[in-house]
MARLODREN-283413 format. One line per 8 residues: number of its first residue (from 1); for each residue x, y, z of C-alpha. Coordinates in steps of 0.5 Angstrom, whole numbers, plus 500, padded with zeros to 3 digits. Each point is the difference from the previous one (the first is absolute). Example, Ala and Ser with C-alpha at 12.3 -4.5 7.8 and 13.67 -1.06 7.14 Angstrom:
1> 525/491/516 ~ 502/507/498
***
This chain:
1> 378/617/122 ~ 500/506/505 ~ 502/498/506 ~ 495/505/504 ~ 495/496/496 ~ 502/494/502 ~ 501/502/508 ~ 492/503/498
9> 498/494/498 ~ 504/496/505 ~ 496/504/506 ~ 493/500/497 ~ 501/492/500 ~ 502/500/506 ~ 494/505/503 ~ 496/495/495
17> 502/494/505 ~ 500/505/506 ~ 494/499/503 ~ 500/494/504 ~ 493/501/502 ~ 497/499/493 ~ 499/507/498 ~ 501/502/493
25> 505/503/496 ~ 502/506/503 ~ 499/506/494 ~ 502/508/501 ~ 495/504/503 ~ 495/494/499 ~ 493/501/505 ~ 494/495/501
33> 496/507/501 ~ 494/495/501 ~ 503/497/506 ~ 504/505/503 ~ 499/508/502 ~ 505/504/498 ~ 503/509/501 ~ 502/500/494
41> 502/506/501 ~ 505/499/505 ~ 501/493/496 ~ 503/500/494 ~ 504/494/498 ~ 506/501/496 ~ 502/498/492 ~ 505/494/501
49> 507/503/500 ~ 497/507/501 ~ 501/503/508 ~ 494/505/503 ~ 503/506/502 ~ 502/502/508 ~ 494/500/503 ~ 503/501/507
57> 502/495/505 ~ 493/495/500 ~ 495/498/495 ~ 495/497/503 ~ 494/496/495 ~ 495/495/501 ~ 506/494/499 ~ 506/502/504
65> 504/506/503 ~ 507/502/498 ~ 504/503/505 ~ 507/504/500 ~ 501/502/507 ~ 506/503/504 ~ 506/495/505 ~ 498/503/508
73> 505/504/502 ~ 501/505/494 ~ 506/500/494 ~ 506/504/502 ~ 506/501/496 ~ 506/494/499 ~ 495/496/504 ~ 496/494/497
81> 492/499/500 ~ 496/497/497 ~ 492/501/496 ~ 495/495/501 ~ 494/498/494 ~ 495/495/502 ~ 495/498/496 ~ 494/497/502
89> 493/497/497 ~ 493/503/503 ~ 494/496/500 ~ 500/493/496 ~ 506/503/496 ~ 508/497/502 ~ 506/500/496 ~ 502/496/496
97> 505/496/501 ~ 503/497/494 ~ 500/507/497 ~ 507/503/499 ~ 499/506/505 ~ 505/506/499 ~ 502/506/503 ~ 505/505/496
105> 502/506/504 ~ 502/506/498 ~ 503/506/505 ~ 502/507/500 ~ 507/502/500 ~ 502/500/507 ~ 498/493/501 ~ 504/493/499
113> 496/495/499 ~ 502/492/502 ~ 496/497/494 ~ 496/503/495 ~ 496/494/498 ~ 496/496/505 ~ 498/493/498 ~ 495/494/504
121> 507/497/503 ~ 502/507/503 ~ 493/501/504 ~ 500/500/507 ~ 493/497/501 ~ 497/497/494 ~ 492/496/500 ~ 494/500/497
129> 497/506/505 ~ 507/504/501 ~ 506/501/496 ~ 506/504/504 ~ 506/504/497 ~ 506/504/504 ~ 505/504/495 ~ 506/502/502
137> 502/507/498 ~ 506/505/503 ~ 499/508/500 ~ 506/504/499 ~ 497/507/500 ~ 495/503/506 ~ 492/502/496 ~ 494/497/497
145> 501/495/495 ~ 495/495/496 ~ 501/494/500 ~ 495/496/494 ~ 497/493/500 ~ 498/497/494 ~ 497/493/502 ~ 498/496/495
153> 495/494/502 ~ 493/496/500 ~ 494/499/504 ~ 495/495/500 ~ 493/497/503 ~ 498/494/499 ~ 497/502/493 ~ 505/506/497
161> 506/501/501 ~ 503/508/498 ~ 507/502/498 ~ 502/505/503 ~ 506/506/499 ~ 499/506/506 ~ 504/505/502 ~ 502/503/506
169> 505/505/503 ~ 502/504/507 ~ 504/506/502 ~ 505/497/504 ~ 503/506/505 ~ 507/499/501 ~ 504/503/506
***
């Protein structure tokens, strides 16, 4: 059998399992329109496995607000910073716990990343309202240079849960 099948399987079980709070399963793209007013023009859920193309640096929808933001203090050449991406619920949604969040990060030539995936164990803050991740990185030429974010996760009320794949990028500029 395929392993990617299995690892698909595998995480649809455990977002099945996911949401103590009792919601159903969670299915992509998923909405109850009946009890949730969405901007489906500014909210699109994703097909499973295939990421929304950059939008810039924050998606906001009726569910949560995605984030990339820079370090303080600014990137100069040779020396290491980081970019911060925070998810959070809005209203009667949050994050599901149990989901196997993830961040796979891509960044232009001129820019070293510390790690180019980012899991539940590496978040800095991690909870039902917020979840918090810092990734390292090491630019070695001075400019501008993208760095992408494309975070896979779900969202849940008490009645739905949506997968979720977003995401976003910012210009990095480099000293």
């Amino acid at each position: 059998m395929n392993m990617g099948y299995l690892v698909s399987i595998f995480a649809l079980l455990l977002a099945l399992a996911g949401c103590e709070r009792g919601a159903p399963s969670p299915k992509a793209g998923e909405h109850d329109h009946a009890k949730h007013h969405h901007d489906h023009a500014a909210e699109q859920a994703a097909a499973p496995g295939e990421a929304q193309g950059p939008v810039g640096p924050r998606i906001e929808t009726a569910s949560f607000v995605l984030a990339v933001a820079p370090s303080a203090g600014g990137y100069r050449i040779g020396k290491t910073g980081e970019v911060e991406i925070a998810l959070e619920g809005r209203g009667d949604w949050h994050v599901n716990e149990e989901y196997p969040i993830r961040v796979d990060l891509k960044a232009a030539p001129g820019v070293a990343l510390a790690k180019t995936e980012l899991l539940k164990d590496d978040a800095k803050e991690f909870g039902e309202e917020r979840v918090r991740f810092l990734a390292g990185l090491e630019p070695s030429a001075a400019g501008d240079h993208e760095v992408t974010c494309d975070v896979s996760f779900a969202m849940c009320t008490e009645e739905n849960c949506i997968l979720e794949k977003r995401t976003v990028a910012m210009q990095l500029k480099v000293e």
